[in-house]
PAROPA-187807 format. One line per 2 residues: number of its first residue (from 1); their letters; for each residue z, x, y of N, C-alpha, C. Coordinates in steps of 0.02 Angstrom, whole numbers, plus 50000, padded with zeros to 5 digits. Atoms other than C-alpha are relative to their C-alpha. Example, Ala and Ser with C-alpha at 12.3 -4.5 7.8 and 13.67 -1.06 7.14 Angstrom:
2
1> as> 50000,50045,49941,50390,50615,49775,50000,50045,50060; 49997,49958,49941,50357,50684,49947,50037,49961,50055
//
This chain:
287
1> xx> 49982,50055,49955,47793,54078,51876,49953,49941,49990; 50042,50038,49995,47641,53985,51866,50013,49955,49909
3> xx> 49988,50054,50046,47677,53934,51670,50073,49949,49985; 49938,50056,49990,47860,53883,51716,49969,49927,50038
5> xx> 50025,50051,49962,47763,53769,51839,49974,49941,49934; 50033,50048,50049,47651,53693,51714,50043,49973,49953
7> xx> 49936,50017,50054,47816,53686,51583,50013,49933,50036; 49968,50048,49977,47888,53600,51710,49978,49906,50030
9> xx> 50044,50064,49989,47761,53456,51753,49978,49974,49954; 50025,50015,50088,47716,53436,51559,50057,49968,49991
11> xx> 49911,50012,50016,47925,53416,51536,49980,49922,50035; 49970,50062,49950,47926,53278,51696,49938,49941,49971
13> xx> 50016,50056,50038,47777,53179,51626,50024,49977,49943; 50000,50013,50035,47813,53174,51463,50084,49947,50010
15> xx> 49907,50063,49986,48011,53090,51528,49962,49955,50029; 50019,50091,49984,47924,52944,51629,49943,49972,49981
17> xx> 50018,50057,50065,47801,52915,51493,50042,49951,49965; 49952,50025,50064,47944,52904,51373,50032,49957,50035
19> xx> 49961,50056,49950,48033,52788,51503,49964,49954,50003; 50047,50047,50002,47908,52685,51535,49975,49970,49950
21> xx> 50004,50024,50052,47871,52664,51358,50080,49940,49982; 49930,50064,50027,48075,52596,51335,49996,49946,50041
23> xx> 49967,50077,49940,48105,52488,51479,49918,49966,49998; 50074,50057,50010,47903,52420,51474,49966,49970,50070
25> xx> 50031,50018,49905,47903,52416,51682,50006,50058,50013; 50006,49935,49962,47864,52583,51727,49922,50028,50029
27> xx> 50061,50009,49992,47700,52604,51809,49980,50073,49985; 50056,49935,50003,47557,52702,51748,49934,50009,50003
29> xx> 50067,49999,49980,47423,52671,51840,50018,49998,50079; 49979,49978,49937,47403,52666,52033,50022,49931,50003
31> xx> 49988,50048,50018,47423,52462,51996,50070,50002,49989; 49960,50025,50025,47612,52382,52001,49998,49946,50006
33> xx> 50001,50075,49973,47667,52220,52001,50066,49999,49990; 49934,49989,49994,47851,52178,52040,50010,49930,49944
35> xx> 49966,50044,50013,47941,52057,51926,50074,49965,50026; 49931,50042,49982,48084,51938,52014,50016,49964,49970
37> xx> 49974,50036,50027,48210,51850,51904,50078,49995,50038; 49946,50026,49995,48346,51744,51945,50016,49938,49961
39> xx> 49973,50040,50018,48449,51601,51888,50025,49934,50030; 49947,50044,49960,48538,51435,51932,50061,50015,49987
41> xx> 49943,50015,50030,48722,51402,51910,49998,49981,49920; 50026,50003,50056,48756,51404,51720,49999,50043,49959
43> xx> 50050,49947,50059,48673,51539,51639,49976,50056,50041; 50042,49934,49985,48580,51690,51645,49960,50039,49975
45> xx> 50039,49945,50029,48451,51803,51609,50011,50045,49986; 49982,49926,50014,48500,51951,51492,49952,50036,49983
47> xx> 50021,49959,50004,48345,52011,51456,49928,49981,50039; 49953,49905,49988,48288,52118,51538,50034,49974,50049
49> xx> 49931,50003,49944,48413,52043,51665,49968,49983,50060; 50028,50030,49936,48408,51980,51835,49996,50057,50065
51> xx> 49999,49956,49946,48348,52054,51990,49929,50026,50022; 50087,49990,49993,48162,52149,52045,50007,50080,49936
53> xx> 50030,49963,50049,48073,52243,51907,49943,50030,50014; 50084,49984,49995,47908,52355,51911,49974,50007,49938
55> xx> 50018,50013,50044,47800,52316,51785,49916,50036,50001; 50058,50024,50010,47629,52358,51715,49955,49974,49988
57> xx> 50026,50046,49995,47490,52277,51733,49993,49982,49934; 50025,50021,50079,47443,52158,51569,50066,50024,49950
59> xx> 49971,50007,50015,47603,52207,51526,50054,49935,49965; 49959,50060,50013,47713,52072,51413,50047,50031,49983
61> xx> 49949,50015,50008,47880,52059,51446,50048,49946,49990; 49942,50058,50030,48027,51981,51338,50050,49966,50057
63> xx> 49950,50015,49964,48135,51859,51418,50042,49949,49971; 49942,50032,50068,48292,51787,51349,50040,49981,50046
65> xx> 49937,50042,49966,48407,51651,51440,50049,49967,49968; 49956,50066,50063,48581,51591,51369,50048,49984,50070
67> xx> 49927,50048,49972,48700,51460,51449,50067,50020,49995; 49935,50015,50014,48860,51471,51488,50011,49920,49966
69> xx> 49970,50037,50035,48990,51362,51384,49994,49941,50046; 49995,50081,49985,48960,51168,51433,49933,49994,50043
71> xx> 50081,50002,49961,48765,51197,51515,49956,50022,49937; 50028,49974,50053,48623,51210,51427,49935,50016,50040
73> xx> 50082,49978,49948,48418,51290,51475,49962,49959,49988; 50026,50076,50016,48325,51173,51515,49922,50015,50034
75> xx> 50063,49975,50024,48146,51286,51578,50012,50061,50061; 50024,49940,49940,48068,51431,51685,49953,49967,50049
77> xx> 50043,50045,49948,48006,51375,51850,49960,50053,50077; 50041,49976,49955,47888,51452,51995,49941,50033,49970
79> xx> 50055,49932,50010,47762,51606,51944,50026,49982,49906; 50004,49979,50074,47750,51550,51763,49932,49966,49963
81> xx> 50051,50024,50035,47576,51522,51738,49979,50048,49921; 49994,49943,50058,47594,51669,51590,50055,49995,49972
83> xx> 49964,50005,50042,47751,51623,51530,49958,49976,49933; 50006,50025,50071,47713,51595,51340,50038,49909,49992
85> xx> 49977,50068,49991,47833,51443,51347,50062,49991,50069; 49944,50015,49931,47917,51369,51501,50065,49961,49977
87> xx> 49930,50026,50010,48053,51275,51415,50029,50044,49944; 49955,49977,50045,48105,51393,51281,50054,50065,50038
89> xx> 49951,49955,49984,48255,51513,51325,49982,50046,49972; 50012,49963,50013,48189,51641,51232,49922,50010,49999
91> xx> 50062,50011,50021,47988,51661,51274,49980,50087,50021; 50037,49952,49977,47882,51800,51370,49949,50008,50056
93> xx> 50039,50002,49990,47782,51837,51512,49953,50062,50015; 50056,49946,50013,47611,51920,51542,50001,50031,50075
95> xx> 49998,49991,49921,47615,52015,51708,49933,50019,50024; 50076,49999,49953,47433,51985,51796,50013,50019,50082
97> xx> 49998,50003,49911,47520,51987,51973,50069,49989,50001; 49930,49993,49986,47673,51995,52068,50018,49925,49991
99> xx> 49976,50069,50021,47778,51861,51992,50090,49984,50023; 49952,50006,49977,47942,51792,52039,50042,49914,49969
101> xx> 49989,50062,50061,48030,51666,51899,50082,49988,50012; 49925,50017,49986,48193,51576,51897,50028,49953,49935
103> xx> 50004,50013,50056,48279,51524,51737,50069,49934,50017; 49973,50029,49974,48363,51358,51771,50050,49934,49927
105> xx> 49944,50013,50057,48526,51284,51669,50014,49909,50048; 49978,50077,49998,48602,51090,51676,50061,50000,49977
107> xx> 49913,50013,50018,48804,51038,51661,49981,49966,49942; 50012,50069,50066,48811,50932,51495,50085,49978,50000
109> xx> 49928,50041,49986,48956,50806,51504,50008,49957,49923; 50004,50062,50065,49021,50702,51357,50046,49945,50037
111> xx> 49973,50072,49988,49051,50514,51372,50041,49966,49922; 49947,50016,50048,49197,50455,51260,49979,49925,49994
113> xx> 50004,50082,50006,49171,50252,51222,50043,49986,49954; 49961,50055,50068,49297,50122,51125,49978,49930,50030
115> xx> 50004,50091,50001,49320,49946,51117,50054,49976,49983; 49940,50052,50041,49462,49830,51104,49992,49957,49955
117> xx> 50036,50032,50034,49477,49725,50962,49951,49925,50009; 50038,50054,50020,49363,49571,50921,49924,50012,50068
119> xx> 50061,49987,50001,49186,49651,50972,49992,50077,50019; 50037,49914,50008,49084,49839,50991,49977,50010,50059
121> xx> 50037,49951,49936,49005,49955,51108,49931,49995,49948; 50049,49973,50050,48822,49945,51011,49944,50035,50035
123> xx> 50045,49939,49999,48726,50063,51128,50032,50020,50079; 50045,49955,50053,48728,50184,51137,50071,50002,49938
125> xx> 49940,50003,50059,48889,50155,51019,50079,50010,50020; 49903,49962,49982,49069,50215,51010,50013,50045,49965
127> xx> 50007,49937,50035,49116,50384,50990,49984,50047,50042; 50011,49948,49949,49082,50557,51081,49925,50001,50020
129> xx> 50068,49974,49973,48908,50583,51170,50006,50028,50028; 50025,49921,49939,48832,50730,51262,49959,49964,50010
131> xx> 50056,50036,49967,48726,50684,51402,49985,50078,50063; 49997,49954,49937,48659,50806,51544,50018,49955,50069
133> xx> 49985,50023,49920,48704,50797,51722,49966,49955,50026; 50056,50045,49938,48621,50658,51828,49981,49933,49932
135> xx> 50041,50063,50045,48581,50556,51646,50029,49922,49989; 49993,50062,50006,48576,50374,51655,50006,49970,49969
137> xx> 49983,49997,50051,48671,50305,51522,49994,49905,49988; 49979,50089,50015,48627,50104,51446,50060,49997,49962
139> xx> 49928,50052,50047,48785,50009,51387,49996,49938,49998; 49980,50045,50025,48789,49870,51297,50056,49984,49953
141> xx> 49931,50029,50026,48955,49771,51239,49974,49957,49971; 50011,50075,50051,48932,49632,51091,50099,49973,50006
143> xx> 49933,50027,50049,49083,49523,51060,50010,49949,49943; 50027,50034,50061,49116,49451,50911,50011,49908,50016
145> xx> 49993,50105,49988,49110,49242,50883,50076,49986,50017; 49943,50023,49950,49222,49164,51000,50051,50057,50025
147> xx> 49975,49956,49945,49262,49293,51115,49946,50031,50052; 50049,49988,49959,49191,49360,51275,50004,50074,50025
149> xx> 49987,49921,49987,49161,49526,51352,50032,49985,50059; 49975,49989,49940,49289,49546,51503,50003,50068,50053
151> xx> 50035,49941,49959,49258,49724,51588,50008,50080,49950; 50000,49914,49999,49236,49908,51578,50074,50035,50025
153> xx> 49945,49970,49971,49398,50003,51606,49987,50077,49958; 50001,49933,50010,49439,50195,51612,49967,50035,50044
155> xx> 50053,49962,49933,49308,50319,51717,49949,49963,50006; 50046,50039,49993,49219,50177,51780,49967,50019,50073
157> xx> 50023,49989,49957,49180,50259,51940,49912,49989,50024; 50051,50017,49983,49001,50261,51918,49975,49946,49941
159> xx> 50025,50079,50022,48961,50102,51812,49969,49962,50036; 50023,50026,49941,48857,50004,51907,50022,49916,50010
161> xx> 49978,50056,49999,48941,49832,51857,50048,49988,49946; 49941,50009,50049,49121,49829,51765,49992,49956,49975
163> xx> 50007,50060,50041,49103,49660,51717,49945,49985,49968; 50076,50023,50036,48934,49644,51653,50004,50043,49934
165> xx> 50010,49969,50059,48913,49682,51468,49950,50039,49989; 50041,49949,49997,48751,49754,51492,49987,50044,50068
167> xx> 49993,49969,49923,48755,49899,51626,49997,50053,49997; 49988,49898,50027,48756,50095,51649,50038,50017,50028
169> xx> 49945,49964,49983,48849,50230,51679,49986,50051,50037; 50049,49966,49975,48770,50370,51776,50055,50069,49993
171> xx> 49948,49966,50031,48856,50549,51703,49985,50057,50051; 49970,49926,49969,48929,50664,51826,50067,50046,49996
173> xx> 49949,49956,50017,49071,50722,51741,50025,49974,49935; 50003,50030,50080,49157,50702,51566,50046,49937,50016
175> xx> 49975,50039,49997,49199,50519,51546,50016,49955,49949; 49980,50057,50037,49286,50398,51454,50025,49936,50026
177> xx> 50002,50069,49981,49279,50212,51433,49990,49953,49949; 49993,50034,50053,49317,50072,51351,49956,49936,50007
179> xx> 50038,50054,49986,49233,49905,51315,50049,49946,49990; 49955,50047,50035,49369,49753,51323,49960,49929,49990
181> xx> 50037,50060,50019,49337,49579,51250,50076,49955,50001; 49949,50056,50003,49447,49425,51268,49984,49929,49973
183> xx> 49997,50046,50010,49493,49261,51227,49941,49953,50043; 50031,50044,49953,49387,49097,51304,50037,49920,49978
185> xx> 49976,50074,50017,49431,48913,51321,50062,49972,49965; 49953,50021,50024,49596,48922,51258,50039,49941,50023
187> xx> 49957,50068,49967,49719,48767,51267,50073,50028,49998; 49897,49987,50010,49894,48842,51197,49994,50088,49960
189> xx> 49989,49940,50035,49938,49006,51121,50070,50024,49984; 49940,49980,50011,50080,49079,51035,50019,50050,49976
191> xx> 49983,49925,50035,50156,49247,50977,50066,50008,49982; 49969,49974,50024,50306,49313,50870,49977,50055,49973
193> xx> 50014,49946,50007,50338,49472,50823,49936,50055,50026; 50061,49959,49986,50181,49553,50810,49930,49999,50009
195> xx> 50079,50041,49972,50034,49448,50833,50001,49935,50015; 50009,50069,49955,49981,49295,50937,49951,49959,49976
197> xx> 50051,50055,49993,49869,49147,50903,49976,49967,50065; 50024,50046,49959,49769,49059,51013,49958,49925,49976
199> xx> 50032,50035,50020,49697,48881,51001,49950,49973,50059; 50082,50026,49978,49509,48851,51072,50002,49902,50002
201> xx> 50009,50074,49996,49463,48667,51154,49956,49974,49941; 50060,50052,50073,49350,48634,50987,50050,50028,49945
203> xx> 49969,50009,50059,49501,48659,50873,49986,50032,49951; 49977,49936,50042,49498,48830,50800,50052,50051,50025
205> xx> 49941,49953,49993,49604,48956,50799,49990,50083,49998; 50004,49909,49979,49599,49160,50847,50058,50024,50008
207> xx> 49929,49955,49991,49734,49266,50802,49979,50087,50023; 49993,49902,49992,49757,49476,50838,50080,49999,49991
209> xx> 49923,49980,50005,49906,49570,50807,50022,50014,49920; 49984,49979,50054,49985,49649,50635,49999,49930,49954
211> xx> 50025,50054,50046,49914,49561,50492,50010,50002,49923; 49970,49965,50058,50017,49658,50336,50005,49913,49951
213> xx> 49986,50054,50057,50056,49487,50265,49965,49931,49998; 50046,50062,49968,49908,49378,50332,50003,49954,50033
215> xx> 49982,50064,49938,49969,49293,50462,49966,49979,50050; 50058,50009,49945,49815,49312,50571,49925,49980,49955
217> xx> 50058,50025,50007,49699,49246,50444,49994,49926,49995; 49994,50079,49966,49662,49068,50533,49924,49976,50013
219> xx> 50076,49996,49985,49456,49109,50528,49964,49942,49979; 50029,50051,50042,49434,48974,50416,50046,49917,50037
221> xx> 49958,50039,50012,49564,48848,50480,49963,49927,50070; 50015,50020,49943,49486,48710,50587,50026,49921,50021
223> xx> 49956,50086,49981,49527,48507,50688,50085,50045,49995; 49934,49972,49948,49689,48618,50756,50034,49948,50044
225> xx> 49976,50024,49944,49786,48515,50870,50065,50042,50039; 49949,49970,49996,49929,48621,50874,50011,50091,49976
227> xx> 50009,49957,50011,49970,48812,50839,50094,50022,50011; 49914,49964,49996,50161,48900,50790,50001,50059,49971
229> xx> 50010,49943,50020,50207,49074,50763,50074,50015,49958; 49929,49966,50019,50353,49140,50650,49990,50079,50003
231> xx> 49992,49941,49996,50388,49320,50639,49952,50025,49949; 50052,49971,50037,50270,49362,50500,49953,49944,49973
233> xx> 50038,50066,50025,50184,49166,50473,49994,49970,50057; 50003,50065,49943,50087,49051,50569,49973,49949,49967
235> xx> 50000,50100,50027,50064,48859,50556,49968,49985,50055; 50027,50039,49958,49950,48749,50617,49983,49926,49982
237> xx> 49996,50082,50025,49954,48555,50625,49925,49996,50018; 50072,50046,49969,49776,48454,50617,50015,49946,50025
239> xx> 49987,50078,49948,49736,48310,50699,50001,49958,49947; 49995,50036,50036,49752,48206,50544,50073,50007,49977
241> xx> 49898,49973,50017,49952,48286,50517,50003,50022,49948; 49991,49943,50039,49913,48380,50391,50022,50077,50043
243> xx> 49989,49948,49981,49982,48549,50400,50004,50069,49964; 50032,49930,50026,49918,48732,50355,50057,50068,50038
245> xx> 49953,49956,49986,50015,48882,50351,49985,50088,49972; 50019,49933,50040,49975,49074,50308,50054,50059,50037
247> xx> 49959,49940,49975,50065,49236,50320,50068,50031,49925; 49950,49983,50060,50231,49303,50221,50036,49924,49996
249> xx> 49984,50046,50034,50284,49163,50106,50076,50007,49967; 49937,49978,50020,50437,49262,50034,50052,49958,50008
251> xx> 49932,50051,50022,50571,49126,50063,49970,49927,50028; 50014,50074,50000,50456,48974,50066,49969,49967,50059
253> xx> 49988,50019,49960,50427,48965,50244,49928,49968,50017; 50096,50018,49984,50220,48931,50226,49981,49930,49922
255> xx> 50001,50053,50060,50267,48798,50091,49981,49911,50034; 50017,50068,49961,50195,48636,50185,49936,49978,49989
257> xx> 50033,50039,50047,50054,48588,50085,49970,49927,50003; 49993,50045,50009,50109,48435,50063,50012,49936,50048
259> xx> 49956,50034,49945,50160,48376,50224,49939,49946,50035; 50033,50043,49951,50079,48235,50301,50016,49949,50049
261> xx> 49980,50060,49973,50097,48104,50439,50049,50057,50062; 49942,49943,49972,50167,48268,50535,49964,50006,50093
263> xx> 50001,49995,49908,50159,48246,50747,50024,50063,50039; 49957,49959,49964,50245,48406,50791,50020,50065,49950
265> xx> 49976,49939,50026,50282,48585,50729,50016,50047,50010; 49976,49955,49970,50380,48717,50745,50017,50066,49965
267> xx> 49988,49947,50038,50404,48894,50666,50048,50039,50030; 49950,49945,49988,50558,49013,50673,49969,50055,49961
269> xx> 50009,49935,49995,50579,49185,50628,49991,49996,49890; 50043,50005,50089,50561,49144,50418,50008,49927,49994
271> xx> 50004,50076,50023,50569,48956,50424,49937,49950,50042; 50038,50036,49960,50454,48813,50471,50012,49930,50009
273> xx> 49987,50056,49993,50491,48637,50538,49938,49940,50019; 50084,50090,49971,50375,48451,50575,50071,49955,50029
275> xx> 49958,50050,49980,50443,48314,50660,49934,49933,49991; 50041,50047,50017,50365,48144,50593,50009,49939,50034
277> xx> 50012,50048,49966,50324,47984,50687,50047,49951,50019; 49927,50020,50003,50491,47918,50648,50065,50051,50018
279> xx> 49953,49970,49970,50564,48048,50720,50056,50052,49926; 49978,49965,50070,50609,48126,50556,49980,50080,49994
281> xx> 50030,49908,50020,50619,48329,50524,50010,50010,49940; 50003,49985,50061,50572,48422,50383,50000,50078,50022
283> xx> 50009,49928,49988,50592,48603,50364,50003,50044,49921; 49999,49950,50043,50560,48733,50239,49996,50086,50027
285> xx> 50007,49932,49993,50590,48906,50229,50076,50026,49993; 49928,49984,50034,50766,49002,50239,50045,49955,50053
287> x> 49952,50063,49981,50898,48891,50261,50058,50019,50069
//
């Protein structure tokens, strides 16, 4: 009887040695110390997992935090004067004393940005960003020469000033937003088909709109008094009556060159007309 006894107390240490050796919190001294882990929203601690632990003393234990999908870890906070590292998700600590740690996660949102044409988004750009929760986002809008920035549209909820080109965004959820830019100082403007001109009080010209046969390049064209659109050509008289013309040429209709002494102009759908001081029209293009 007496060596079943001893069998049997040789047997039971040698199991919560060997236990205490796997799991690495099993006390074996009269010394414990409890380990408490928890989490925020987010994420979690899988190793060794959340909840109270008994540990021994001078014991180091692994600890390993992963995010759920769209959060990320961002450190260990209370009783971590022994963590090894407080911001890594995967570090360790040393157990001197009853400790009690919390492994804390962040939403990450992406901010979508565009721009309409004639100027950019140049910060933080255009294009997808990840930002965390609560982060305060600069935006700046450029627009290009002769045009202005007119607002922010899309999830402008927290923007702190739609109309202002320089301004933030403050990210509490995933957002998108655009940067628009417009015209300024226009006097007249005109559109066929598929793109419009405008003419500026200093006598240039700004087109947008489908430009397959160059009908919106007017960048160069300046002393404007006037502005006409045909269906794939535009014309513009100067203040001297000369008259300039670009776009599809195919039946003649940007053939005006030559024209001078010209008060008045007018563009159809492939033709182009003047009316001259005498009251005289001229027209080219299809008949």
């Amino acid at each position: 009887m007496k060596r079943k006894l001893i069998a049997i107390t040789l047997i039971t240490v040698l199991i919560c040695v060997g236990l205490g050796n796997i799991v690495g919190c099993a006390p074996t001294s009269a010394t414990e110390y409890d380990l408490t882990i928890d989490s925020t929203a987010g994420g979690s601690v899988t190793v060794p997992g959340e909840g109270a632990f008994i540990c021994r003393p001078g014991m180091v234990v692994g600890l390993v935090a992963e995010a759920d999908e769209g959060y990320r870890f961002v450190n260990w906070t209370f009783d971590v004067g022994t963590i090894g590292n407080v911001t890594a998700a995967a570090t360790t600590i040393t157990m001197n004393d009853n400790y009690s740690i919390t492994a804390n996660f962040i939403a990450l949102y992406d901010l979508t940005i565009a721009s309409t044409a004639a100027g950019s988004v140049t910060t933080p750009g255009e294009g997808v960003f990840t930002y965390d929760e609560g982060t305060v986002v600069n935006l700046i809008a450029e627009p290009d020469e002769g045009y202005l920035f007119s607002n922010w549209t899309g999830d402008v909820g927290t923007i702190t000033n739609v109309n202002a080109a320089a301004t933030t965004i403050t990210m509490s959820s995933n957002y998108s937003i655009t940067a628009n830019f417009g015209w300024f100082n226009i006097t007249q403007v005109s559109a066929r088909g598929w793109h419009m001109v405008g003419l500026k009080s200093d006598r240039i010209v700004l087109a947008v709109g489908w430009n397959d046969y160059g009908q919106c390049d007017v960048g160069n064209w300046t002393d404007i008094t006037q502005v006409t659109t045909g269906m794939d050509h535009t014309v513009g008289l100067k203040s001297g009556g000369t008259v300039v013309a670009v776009g599809d040429n195919s039946l003649g209709q940007c053939n005006v060159g030559n024209w001078t002494g010209t008060t008045q102009v007018a563009a159809g759908a492939a033709h182009t007309v003047r009316l001259t001081p005498d009251e005289t029209e001229h027209a080219v293009g299809l008949d």
